[in-house]
C-alpha positions as CSV (number, residue, x, y, z in Angstrom):
1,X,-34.8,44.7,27.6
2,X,-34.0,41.1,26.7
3,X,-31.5,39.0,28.3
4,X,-28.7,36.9,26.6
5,X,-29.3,33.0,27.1
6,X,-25.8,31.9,26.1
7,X,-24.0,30.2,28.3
8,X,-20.2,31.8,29.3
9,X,-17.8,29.2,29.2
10,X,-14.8,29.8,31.5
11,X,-11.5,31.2,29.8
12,X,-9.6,27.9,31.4
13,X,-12.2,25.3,29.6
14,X,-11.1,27.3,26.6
15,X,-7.7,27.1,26.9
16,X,-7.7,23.5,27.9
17,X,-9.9,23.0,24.5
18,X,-7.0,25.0,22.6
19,X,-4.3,23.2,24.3
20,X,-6.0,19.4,23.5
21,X,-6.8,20.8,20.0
22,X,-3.3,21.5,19.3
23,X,-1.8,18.4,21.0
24,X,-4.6,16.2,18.6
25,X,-3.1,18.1,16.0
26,X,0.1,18.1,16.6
27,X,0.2,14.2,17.3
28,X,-1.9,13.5,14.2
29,X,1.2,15.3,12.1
30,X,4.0,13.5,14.2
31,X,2.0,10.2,13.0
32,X,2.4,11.2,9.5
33,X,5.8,12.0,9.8
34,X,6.8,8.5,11.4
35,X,4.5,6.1,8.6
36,X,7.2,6.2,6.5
37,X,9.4,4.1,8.8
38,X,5.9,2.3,9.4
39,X,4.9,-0.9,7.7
40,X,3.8,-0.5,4.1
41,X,1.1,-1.5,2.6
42,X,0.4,-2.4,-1.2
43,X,-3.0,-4.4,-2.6
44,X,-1.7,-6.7,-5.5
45,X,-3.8,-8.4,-8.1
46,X,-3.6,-10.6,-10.6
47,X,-7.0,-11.2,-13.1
48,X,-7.7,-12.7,-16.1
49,X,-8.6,-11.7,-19.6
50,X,-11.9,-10.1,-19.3
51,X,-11.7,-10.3,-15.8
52,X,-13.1,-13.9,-15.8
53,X,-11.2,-14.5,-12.2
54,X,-9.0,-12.1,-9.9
55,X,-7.1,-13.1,-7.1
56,X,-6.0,-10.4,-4.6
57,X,-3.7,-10.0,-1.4
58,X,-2.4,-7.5,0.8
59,X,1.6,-7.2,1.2
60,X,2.9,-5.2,3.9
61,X,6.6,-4.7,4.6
62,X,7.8,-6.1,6.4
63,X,5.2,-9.1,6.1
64,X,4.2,-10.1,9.9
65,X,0.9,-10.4,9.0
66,X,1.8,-13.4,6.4
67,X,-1.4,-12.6,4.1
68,X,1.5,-12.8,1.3
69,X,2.7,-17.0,0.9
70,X,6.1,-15.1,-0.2
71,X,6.1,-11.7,1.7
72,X,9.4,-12.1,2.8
73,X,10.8,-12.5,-0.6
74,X,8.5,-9.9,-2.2
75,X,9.5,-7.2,-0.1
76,X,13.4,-7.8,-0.2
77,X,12.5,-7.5,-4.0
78,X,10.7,-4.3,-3.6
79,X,13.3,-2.7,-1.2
80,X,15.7,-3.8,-4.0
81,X,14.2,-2.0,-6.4
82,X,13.1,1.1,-3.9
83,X,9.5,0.4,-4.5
84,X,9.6,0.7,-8.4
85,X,7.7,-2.0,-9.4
86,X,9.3,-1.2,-13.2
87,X,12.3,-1.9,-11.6
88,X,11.9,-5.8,-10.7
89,X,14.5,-7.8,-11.3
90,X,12.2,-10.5,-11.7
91,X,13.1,-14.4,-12.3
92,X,13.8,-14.8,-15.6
93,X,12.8,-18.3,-17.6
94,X,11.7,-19.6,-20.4
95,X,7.8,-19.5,-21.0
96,X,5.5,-20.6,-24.2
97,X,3.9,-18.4,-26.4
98,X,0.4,-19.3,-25.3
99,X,-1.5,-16.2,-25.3
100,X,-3.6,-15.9,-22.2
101,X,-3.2,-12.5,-20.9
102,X,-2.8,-11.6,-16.9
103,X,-3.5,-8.2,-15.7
104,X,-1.5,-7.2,-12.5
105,X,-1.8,-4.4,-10.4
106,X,-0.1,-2.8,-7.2
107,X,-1.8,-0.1,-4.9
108,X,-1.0,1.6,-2.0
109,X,2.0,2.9,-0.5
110,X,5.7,2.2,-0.2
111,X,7.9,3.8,2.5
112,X,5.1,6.8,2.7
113,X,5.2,7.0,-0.7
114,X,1.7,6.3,-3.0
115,X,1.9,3.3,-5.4
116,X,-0.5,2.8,-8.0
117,X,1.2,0.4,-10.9
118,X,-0.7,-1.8,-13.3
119,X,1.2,-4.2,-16.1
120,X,-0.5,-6.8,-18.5
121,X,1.4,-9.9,-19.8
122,X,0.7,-12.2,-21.9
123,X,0.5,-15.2,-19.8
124,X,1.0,-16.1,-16.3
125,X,4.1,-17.5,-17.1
126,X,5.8,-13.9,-18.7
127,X,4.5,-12.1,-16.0
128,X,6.0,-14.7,-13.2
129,X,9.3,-14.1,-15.1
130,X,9.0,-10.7,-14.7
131,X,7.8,-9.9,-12.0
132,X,9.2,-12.6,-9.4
133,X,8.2,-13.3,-6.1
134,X,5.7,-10.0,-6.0
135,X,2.4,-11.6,-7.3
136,X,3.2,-15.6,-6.8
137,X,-0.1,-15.9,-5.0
């Protein structure tokens, strides 16, 4: 006759593992509920033709970090536009014709929402007019 070596585990131990299973759970979805009144976060780029040199920083709104030398204006623009980058207003001027394309990107998330956005101009200047305060970094 052989004899079981598994170990009984007491009916409460299991019930207390159900009960902190569904709490984790349960906070874990009540976290996701509340990041979209969290701060946002988007990774902007800006490179050059080829990818001869990229700059990169992270913008989250509302900018306390200050990673983003015009966060504050950035993400006025972006609530503006409800996260659309398409949608910039921009700062419109007057810019040569020089052809020295910039490649721009945006990633991450805006009020919850995922963000992945990528425009190339034709010169830092074109982009700067249309873009605004967003990549002026």
């Amino acid at each position: 006759m052989s004899v079981s070596r598994r170990r009984r585990i007491p009916r409460t131990a299991v019930a207390a593992g159900v009960t902190v299973a569904l709490c984790t759970a349960l906070g874990a979805a009540s976290a996701r509920a509340a990041a979209p009144d969290g701060p946002d976060g988007l990774f902007l780029t800006v490179s050059g033709a080829g990818d001869t040199w990229i700059r990169g920083v992270r913008l989250s709104c509302p900018d306390t970090r200050g990673t983003h030398p015009h966060g504050a204006a950035a993400c006025a623009e972006l609530a503006a536009v409800h996260g659309d980058p398409d949608a910039l207003r921009g700062d419109p001027h007057v810019c040569t014709r020089e052809y020295d394309p910039v490649t721009v990107t945006a990633s991450g998330s805006w009020r919850g929402a995922p963000v992945e956005w990528r425009r190339e101009y034709p010169n830092a200047c074109t982009m700067d007019a249309a873009t605004g305060p967003l990549f002026r970094f």
